[in-house]
C-alpha positions in Angstrom: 156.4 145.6 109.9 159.7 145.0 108.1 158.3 141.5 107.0 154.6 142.7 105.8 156.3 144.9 103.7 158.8 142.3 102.6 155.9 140.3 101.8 153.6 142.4 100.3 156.8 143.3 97.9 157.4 139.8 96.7 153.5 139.4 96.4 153.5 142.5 94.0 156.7 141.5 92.3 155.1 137.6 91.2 158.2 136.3 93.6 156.0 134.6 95.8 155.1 130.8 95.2 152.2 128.7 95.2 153.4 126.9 98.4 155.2 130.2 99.7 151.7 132.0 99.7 149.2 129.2 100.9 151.8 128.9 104.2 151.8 132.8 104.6 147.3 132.3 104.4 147.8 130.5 107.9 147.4 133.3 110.0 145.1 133.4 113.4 144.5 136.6 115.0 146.5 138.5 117.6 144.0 138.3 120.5 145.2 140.1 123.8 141.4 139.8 125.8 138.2 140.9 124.6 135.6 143.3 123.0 132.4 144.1 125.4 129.5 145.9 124.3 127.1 146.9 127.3 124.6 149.1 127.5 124.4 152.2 130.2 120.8 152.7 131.2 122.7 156.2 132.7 124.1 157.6 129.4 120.9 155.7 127.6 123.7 154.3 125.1 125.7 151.4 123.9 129.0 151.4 125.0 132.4 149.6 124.1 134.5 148.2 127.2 138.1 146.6 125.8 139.3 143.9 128.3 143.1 143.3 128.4 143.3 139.6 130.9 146.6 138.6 131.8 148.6 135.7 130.5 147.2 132.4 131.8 143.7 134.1 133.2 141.0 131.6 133.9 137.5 132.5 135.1 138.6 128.8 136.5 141.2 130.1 138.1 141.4 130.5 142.2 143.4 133.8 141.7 142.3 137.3 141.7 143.5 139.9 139.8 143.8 144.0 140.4 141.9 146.0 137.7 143.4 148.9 136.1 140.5 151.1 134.3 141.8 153.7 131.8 140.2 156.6 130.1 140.6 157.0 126.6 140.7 153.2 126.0 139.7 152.5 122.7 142.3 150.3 121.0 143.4 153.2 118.5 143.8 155.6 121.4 145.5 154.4 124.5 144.8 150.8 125.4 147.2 149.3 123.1 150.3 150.5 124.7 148.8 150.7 128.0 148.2 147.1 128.2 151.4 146.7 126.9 153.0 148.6 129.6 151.1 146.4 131.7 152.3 142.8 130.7 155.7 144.1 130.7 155.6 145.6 134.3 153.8 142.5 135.1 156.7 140.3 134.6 158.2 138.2 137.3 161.9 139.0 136.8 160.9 142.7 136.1 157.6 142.9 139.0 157.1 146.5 138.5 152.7 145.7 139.1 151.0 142.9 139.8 149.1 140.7 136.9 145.9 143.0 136.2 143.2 143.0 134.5 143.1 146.4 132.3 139.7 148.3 131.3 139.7 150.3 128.3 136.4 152.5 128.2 136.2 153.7 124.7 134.9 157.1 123.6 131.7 158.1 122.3 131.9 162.3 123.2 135.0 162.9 125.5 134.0 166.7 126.0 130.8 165.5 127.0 132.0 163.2 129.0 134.7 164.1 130.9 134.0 167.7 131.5 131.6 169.0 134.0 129.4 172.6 133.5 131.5 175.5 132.8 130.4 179.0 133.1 132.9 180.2 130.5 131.7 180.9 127.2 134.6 180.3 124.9 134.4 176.9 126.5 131.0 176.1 125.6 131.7 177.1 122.4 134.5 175.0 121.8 133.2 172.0 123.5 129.2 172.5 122.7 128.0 169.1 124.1 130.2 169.7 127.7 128.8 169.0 130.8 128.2 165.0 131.4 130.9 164.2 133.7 128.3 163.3 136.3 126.6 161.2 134.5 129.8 159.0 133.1 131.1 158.7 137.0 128.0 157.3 138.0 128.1 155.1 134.4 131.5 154.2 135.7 130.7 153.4 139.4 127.2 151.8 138.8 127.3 149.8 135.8 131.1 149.2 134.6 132.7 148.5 137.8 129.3 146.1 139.2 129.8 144.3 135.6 133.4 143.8 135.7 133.3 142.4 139.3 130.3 140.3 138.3 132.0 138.9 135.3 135.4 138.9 135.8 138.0 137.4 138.5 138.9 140.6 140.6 140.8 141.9 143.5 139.5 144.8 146.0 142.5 146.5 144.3 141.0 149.6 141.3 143.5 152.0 139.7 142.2 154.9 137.5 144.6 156.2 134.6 143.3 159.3 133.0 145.2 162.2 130.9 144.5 165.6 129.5 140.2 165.6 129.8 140.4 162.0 131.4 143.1 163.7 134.0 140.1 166.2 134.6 137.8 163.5 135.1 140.3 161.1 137.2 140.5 164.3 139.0 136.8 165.2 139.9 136.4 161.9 140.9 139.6 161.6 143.5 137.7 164.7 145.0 134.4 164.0 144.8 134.1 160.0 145.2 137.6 158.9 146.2 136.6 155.5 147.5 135.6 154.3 143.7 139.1 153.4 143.2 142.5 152.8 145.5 145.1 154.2 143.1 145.1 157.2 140.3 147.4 157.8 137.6 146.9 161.4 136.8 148.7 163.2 133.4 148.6 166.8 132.2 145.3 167.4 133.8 143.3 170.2 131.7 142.6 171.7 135.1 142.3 175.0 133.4 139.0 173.8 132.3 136.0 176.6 134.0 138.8 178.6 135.2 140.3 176.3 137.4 137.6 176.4 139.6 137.8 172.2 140.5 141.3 173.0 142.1 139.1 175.2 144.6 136.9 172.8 146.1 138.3 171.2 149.4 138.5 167.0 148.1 136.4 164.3 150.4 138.4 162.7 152.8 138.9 159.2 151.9 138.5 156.5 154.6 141.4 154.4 153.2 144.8 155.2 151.9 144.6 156.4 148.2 148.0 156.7 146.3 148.0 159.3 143.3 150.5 160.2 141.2 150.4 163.2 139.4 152.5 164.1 135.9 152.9 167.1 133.5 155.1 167.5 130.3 156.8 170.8 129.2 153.2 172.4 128.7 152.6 175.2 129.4 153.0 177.9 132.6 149.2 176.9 133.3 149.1 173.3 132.4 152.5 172.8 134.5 151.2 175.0 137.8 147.9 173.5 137.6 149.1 170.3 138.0 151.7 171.0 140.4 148.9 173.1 142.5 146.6 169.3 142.4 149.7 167.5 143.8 150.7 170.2 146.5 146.8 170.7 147.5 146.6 165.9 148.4 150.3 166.2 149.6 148.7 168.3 152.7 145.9 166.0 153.6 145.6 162.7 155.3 145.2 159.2 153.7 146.9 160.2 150.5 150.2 159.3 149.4 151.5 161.2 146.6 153.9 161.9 144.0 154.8 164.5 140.9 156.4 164.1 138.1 157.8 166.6 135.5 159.1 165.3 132.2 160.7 168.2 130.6 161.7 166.4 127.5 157.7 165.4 126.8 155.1 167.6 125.5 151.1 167.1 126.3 151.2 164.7 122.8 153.4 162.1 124.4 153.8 162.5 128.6 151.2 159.5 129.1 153.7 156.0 128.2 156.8 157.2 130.0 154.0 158.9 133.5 152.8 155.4 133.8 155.7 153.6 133.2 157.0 155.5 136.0 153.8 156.0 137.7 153.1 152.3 137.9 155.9 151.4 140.9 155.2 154.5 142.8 151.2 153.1 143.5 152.0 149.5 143.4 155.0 149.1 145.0 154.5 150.5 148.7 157.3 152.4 150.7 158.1 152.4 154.3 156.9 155.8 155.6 
């Protein structure tokens, strides 16, 4: 940034030469994967999938890769930083995850989304298109995952990261349809949503092992129990192995980068029982 702005600065100031200028114009873009438009016969919409492939991927290539799918994944929301957090963890002297592919599903209506029908009113007043989680799991289980498998080189392996509303969602869907994905990163779930009422449903047993881990900043009496109640509630059950995490020094604003950072070893890297 220092140097754009060092740039820019001579640019403005007429310090730049002829020679100095046309060798600064040989710029290529910063490409980390690719920008998918598909469209969802379920939602009856267009909708933008963000592809993060690891270094050296080749659809050549005899290797398979893991996919990590994230909520909130347009580039100017989380996917940026996630992949980042991704290739970094991904290195061999650091081997904190395996090479994955990521998925960044990007928003259209998040509280349509990733909310499903609540009976209380100041909620449907606040979020007035609420109610669509249904339809967006089944957009995620029969049209994104079927097209990334079908296009891409991939692994049996599926993690789900999802935070505030997408926490919700990753939520629903770890009780409701566990076996869509192996691994879930959960972060400051709004599991106050409908008066916490998805915290009282008893969650399908899953036929394989699912690892979830769970995170909260310094949020809040309901936002910290909540999620503490989510973690205690798998902790009990069979086939889940599970993990909290409270970062008293992070707020809902900021908890997701450092819960997956530390989130990421706990479902990737497996420990002796």
């Amino acid at each position: 940034m220092k140097n754009i702005l060092f740039f820019f600065g001579l640019l403005l100031s007429g310090h730049l030469s002829a020679q100095q200028i046309a060798e600064a114009e040989k710029t290529h873009p910063l490409v980390i994967g690719e920008v998918l438009e598909i469209h969802s016969d379920v939602l009856n919409e267009d909708r933008i999938l963000n592809i993060y492939l690891p270094n050296g991927y080749s659809k050549d290539s005899l290797k398979d890769y893991p996919v990590i799918y994230l909520l909130d994944g347009s580039y100017h929301e989380d996917m940026i930083h996630i992949a980042g957090l991704v290739q970094f963890d991904s290195y061999s002297w650091i081997n904190r995850v395996p090479e994955s592919i990521v998925v960044g599903i990007s928003n259209i209506d998040r509280k349509r989304d990733y909310t499903f029908p609540t009976t209380v009113v100041e909620d449907k007043k606040s979020f007035p298109t609420t109610g669509g989680s249904a339809a967006f799991i089944e957009f995620l289980e029969k049209e994104v995952q079927p097209f990334i498998k079908a296009n891409y080189k991939v692994n049996q392996t599926r993690t789900l990261i999802g935070q505030s509303l997408g926490g919700l969602l990753a939520t629903e869907i770890l009780f409701k349809k566990p076996e869509m994905f192996d691994n879930y990163i959960i972060v400051s779930p709004s599991l106050w949503w409908n008066k916490q009422s998805l915290l009282a449903l008893n969650p399908v047993a899953p036929t394989s092992e699912k690892s979830v881990y769970v995170a909260v900043g310094r949020e809040g009496r309901v936002m910290q129990s909540t999620a503490k109640q989510l973690y205690s509630k798998l902790h009990k059950l069979p086939n889940y192995r599970t993990y909290f995490q409270y970062f008293k020094e992070l707020s809902h604003a900021d908890a997701l980068h450092l819960a997956v950072y530390y989130g990421f070893p706990k479902i990737f890297v497996r420990e002796e029982k």
